[in-house]
TIDONU-363964 format. One record per residue (C-alpha): chain; residue number from 1; x, y, z; residue in three letters. Coordinates in Angstrom, 1 decimal, padded with zeros to 4 digits, always signed. Layout:
N
+--------+-----+--------+--------+--------+--------+
: chaine : num :     xx :     yy :     zz : residu :
+--------+-----+--------+--------+--------+--------+
:      A : NUM :      X :      Y :      Z :    ALA :
...
+--------+-----+--------+--------+--------+--------+
***
This chain:
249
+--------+-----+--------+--------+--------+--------+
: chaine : num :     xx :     yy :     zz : residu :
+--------+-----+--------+--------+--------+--------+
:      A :   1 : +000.0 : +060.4 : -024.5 :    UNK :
:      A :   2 : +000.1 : +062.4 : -027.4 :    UNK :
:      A :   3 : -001.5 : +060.6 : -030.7 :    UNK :
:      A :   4 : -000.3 : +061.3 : -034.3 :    UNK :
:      A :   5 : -001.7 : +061.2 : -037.8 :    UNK :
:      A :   6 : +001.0 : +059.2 : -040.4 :    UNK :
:      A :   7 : +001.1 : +062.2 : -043.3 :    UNK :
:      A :   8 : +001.9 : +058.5 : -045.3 :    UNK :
:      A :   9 : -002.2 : +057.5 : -044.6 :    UNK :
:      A :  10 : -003.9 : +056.0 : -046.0 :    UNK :
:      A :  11 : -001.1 : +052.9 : -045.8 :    UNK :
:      A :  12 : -002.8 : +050.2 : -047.4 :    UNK :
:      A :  13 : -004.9 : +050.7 : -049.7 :    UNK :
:      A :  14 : -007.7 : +048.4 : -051.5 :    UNK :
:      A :  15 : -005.3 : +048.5 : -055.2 :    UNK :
:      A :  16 : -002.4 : +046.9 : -052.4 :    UNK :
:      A :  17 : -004.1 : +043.8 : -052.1 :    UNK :
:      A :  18 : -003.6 : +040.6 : -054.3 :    UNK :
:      A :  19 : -007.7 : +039.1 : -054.7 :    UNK :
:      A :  20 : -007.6 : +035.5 : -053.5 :    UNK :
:      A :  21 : -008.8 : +034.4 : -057.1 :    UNK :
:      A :  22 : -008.9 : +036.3 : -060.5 :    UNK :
:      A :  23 : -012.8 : +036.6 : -060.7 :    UNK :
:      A :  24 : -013.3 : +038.9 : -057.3 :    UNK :
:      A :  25 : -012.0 : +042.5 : -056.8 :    UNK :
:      A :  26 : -011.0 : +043.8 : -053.1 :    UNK :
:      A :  27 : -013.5 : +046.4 : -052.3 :    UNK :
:      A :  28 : -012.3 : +047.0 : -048.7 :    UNK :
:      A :  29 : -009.1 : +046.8 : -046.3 :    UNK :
:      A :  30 : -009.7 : +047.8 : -043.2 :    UNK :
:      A :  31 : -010.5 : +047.1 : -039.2 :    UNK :
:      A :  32 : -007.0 : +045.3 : -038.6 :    UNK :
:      A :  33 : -005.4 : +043.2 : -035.8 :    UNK :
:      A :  34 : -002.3 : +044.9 : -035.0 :    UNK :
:      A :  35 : +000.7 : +043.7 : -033.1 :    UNK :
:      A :  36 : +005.0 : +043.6 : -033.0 :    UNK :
:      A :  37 : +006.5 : +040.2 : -033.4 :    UNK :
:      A :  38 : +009.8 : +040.2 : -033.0 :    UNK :
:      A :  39 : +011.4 : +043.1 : -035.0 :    UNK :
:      A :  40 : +008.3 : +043.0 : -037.3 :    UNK :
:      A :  41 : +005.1 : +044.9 : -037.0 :    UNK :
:      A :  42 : +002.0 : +042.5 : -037.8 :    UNK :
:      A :  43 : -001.2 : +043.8 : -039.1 :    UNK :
:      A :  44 : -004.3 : +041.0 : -039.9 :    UNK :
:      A :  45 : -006.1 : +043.0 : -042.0 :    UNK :
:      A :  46 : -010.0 : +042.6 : -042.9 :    UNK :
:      A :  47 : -009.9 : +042.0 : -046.7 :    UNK :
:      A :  48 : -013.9 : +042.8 : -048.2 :    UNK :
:      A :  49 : -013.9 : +041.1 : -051.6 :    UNK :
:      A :  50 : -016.7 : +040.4 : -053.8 :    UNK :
:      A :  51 : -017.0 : +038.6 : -057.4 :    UNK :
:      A :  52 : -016.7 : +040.9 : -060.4 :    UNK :
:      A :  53 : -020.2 : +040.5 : -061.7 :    UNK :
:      A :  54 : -020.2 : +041.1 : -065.9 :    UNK :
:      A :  55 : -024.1 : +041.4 : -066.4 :    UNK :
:      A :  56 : -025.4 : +045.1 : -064.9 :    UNK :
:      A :  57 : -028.5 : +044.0 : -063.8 :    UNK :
:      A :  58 : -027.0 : +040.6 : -061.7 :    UNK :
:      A :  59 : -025.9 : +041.0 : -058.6 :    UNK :
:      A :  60 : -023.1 : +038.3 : -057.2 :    UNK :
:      A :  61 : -021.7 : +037.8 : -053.9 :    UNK :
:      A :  62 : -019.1 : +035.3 : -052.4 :    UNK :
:      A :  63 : -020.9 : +032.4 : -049.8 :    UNK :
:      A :  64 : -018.6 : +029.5 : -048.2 :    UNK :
:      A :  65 : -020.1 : +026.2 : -048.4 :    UNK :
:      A :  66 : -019.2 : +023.3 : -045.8 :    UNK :
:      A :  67 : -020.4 : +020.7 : -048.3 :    UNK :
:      A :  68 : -018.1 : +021.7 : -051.6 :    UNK :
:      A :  69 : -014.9 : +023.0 : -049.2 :    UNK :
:      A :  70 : -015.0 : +026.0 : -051.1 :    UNK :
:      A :  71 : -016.4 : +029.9 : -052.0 :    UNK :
:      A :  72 : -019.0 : +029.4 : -054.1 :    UNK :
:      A :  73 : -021.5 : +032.2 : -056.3 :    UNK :
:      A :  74 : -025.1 : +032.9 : -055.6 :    UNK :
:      A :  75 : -026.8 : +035.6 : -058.1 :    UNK :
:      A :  76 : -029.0 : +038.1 : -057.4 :    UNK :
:      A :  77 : -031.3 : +039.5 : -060.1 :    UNK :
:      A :  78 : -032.2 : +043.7 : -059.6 :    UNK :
:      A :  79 : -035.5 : +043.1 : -061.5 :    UNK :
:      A :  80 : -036.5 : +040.2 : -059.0 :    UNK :
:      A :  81 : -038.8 : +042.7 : -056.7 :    UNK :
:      A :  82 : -037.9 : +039.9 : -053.5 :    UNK :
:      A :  83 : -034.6 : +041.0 : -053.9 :    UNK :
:      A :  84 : -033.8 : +044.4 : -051.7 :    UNK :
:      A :  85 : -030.8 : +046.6 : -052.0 :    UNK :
:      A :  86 : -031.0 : +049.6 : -051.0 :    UNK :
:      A :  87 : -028.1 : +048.7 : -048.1 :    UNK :
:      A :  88 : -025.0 : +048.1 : -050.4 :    UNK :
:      A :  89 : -023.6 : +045.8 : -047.5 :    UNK :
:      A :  90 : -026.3 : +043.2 : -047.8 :    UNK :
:      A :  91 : -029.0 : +041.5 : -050.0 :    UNK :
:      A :  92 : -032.5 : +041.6 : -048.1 :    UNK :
:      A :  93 : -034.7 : +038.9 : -049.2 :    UNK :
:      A :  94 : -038.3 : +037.5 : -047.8 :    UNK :
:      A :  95 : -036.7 : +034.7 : -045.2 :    UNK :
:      A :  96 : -032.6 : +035.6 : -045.3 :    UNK :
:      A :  97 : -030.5 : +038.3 : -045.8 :    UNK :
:      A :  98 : -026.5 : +038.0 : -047.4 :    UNK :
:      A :  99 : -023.8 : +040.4 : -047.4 :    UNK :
:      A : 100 : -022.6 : +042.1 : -051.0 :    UNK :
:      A : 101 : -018.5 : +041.1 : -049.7 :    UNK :
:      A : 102 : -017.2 : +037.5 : -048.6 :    UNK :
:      A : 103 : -014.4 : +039.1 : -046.1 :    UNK :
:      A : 104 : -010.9 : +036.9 : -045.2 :    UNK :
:      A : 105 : -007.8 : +037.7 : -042.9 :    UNK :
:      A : 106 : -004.5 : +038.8 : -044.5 :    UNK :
:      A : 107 : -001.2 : +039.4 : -042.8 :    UNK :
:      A : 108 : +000.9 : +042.3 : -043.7 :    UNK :
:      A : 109 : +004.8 : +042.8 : -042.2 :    UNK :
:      A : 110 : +007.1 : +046.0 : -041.8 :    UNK :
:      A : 111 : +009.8 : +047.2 : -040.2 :    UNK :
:      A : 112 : +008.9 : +051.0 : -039.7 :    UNK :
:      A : 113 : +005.0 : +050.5 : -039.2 :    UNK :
:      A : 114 : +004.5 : +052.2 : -042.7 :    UNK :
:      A : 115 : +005.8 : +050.5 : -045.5 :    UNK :
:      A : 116 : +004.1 : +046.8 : -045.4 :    UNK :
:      A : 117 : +004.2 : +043.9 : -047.3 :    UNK :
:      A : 118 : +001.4 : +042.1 : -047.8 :    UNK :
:      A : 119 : +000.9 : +038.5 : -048.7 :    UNK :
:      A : 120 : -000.9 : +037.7 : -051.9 :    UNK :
:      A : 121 : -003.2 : +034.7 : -049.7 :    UNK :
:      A : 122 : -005.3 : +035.0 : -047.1 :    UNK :
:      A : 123 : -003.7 : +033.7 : -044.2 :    UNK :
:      A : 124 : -007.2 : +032.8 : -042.4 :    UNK :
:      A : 125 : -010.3 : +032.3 : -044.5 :    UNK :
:      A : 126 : -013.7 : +031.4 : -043.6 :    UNK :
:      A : 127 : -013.5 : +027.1 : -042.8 :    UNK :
:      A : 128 : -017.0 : +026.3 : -041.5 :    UNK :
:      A : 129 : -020.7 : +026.6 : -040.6 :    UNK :
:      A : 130 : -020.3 : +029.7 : -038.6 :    UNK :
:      A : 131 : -018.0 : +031.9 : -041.3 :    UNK :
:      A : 132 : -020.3 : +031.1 : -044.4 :    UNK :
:      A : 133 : -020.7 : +035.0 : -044.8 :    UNK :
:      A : 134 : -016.7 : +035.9 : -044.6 :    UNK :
:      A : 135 : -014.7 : +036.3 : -041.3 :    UNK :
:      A : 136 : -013.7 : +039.8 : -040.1 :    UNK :
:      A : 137 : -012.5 : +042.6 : -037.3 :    UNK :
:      A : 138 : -009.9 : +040.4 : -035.7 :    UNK :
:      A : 139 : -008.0 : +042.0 : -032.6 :    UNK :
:      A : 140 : -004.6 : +040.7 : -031.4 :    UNK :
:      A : 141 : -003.3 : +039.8 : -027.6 :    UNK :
:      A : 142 : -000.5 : +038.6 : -026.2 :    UNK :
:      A : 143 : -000.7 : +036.5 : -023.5 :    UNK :
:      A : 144 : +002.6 : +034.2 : -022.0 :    UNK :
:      A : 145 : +003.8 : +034.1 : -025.1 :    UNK :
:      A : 146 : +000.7 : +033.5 : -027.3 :    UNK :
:      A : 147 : -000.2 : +036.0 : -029.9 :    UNK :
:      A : 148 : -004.6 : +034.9 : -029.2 :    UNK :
:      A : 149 : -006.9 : +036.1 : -032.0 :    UNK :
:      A : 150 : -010.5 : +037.0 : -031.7 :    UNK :
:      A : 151 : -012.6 : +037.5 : -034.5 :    UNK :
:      A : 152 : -015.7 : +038.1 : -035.8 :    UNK :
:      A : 153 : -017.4 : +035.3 : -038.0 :    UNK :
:      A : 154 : -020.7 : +035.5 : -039.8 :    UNK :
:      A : 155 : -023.3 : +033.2 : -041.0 :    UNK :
:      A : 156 : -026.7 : +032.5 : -041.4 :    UNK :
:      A : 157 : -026.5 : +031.9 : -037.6 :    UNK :
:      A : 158 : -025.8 : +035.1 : -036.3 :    UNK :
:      A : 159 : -022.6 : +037.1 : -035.5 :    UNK :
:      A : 160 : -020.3 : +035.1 : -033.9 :    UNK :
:      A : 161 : -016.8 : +035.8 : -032.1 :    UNK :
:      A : 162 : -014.3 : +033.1 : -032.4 :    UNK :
:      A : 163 : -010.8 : +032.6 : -030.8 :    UNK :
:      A : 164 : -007.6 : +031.3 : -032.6 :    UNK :
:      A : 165 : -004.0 : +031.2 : -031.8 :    UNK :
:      A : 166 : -000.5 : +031.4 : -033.4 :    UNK :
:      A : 167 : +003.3 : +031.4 : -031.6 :    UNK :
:      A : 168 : +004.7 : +032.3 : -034.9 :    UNK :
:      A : 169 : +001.8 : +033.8 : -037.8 :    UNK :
:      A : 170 : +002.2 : +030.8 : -039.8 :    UNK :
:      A : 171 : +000.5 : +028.2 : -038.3 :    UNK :
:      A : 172 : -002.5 : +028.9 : -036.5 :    UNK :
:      A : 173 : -004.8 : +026.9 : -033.8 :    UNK :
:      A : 174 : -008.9 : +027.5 : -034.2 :    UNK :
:      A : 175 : -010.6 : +027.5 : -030.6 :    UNK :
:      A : 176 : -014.4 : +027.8 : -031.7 :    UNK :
:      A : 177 : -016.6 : +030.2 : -031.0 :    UNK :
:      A : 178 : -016.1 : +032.1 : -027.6 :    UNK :
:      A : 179 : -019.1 : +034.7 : -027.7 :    UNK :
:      A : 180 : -022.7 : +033.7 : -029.0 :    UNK :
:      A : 181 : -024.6 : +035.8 : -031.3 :    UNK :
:      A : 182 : -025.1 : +038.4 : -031.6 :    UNK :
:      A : 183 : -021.7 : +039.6 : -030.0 :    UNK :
:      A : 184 : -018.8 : +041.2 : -031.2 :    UNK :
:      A : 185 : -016.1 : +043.9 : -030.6 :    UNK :
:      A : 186 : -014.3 : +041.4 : -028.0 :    UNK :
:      A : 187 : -011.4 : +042.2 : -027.1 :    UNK :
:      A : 188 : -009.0 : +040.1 : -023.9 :    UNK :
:      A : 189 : -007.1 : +041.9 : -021.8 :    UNK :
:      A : 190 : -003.3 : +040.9 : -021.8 :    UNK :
:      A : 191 : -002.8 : +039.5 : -018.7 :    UNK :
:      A : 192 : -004.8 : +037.6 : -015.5 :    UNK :
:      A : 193 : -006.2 : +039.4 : -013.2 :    UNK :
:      A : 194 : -006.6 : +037.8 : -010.1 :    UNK :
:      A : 195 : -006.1 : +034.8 : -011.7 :    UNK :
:      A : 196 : -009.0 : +035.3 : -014.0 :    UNK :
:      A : 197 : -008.6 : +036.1 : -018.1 :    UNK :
:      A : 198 : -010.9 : +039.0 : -018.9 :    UNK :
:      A : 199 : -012.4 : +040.3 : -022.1 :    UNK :
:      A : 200 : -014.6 : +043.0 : -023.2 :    UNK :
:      A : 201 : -017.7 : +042.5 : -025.4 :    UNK :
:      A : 202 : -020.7 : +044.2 : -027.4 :    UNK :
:      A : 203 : -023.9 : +042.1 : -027.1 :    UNK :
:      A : 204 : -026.6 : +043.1 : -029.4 :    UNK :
:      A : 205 : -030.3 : +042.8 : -028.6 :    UNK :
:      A : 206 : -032.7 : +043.1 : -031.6 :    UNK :
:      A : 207 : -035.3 : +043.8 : -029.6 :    UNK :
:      A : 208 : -034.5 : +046.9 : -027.6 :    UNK :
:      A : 209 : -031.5 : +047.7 : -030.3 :    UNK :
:      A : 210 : -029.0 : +048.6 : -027.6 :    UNK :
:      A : 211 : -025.1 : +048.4 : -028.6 :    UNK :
:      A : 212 : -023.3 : +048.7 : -025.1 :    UNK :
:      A : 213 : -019.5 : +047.2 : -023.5 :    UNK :
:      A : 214 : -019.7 : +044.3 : -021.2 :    UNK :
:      A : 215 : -017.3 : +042.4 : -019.4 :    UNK :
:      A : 216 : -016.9 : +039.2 : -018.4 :    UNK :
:      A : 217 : -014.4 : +036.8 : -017.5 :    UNK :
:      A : 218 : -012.8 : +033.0 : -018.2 :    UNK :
:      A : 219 : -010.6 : +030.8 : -016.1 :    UNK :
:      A : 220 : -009.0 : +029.1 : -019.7 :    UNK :
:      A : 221 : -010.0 : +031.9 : -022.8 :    UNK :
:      A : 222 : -013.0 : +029.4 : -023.8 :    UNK :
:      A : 223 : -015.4 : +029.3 : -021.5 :    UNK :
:      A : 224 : -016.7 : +032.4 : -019.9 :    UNK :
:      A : 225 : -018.9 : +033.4 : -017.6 :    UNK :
:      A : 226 : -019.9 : +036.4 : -015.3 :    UNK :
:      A : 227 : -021.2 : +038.7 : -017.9 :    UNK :
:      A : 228 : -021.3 : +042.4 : -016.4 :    UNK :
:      A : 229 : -022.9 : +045.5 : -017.8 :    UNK :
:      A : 230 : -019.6 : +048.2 : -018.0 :    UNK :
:      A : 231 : -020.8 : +051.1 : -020.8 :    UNK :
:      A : 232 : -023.5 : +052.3 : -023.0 :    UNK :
:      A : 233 : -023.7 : +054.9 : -025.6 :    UNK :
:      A : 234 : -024.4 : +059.0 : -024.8 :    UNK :
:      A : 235 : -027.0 : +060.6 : -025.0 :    UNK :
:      A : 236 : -026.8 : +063.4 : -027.9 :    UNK :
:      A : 237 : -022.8 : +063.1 : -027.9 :    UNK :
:      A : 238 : -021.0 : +061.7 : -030.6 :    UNK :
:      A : 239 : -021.0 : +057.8 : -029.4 :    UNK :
:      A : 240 : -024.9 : +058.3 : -029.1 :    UNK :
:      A : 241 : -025.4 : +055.5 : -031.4 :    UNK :
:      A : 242 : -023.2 : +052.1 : -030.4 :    UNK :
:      A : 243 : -020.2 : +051.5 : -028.9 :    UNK :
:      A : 244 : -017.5 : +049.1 : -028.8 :    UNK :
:      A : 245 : -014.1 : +048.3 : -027.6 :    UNK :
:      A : 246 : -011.2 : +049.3 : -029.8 :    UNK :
:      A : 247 : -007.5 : +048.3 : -030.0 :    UNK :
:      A : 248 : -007.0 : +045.2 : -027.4 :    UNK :
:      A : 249 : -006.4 : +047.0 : -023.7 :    UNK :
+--------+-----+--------+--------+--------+--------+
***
């Protein structure tokens, strides 16, 4: 199979995307779901937003709370010395850590796989205790007619994968979480085999730092069970750090 580069890339760009409320600016669009429904190309993009801070030495970022239903602000001053960041992705502090973007789901449509339009909303946004820090990486499978979505979700809790579903990317059916944290990069095969669902997955131990594929497998999507080693990174190649599973098999 012979793999080409669009000479149209990059196709969706950060300035394409609508923010989901005038006081944030999208800083990323990237890691997308992709998959064809019927004459349509479907991509659930990862949309990175963050607010547009107006002080230079304030720091904001985007955190869903349960309690309110709603995105709310926490600031970050640079002269508090508690406050670290010298990652631009998060904000390290004595007894928790945040991320600098509140990420969300957004579908985008075409015809020819280039040219998309994108809707100005998310169409899946963090909803509870387990996507306070923004919702992300989602990877698309059909299976007997279901388009099944997993996706990353990320909290004070860990790093979650969750499952939901649509028939027609306009209503869509949240499963819960599927994976544990810290586990991501799950991705479910399209079909049974031997009358078992299977899915890969990257567990994460913080202890001994190791970012390897696993397999396991589920008689109903939701509950699964026989965790297997399959893969680990290379020695001195250029996968020595992590891997992870891709596209959806």
């Amino acid at each position: 199979m012979k793999v080409f580069r669009s000479p149209h890339n990059p196709i969706i760009e950060p300035k394409d995307i609508k923010s989901s409320r005038d006081d944030f600016e999208v800083v990323g669009v990237f890691n997308a779901g992709v998959t064809r429904f019927k004459d349509e190309v479907i991509l659930l993009l990862r949309v990175a937003e963050r607010p547009i801070s107006t002080h230079p030495d304030i720091v904001l970022t985007g955190v869903y709370d349960v309690s309110h239903g709603d995105v709310i602000l926490k600031e970050f001053s640079k002269d508090d010395p508690e406050n670290d960041f010298s990652d631009p992705r998060l904000i390290i502090r004595p007894t928790e850590t945040y991320l600098t973007s509140l990420s969300h789901l957004r579908l985008a449509r075409s015809g020819d796989g280039i040219n998309f339009e994108i809707e100005d909303v998310p169409a899946i946004a963090p909803a509870n205790d387990y996507e306070t820090f923004g919702i992300e990486d989602p990877r698309i499978s059909l299976i007997n007619g279901i388009y099944y979505i997993t996706y990353v979700a990320v909290s004070p809790f860990g790093v979650t994968t969750c499952l939901i579903s649509t028939k027609d990317f306009n209503s869509f059916q949240r499963h819960g979480v599927i994976f544990c944290p810290d586990n991501k990069d799950v991705a479910l095969f399209p079909e049974k085999v031997d009358g078992r669902y299977y899915a890969l997955h990257r567990p994460v131990s913080p202890l001994f730092k190791k970012q390897e594929i696993w397999i396991a497998e589920s008689p109903d999507l939701n509950c699964w069970g026989n965790h297997r080693y399959l893969m680990s990174p290379r020695a001195d190649c250029w996968d020595e750090a992590k891997i992870g599973a891709s596209a959806v098999p």
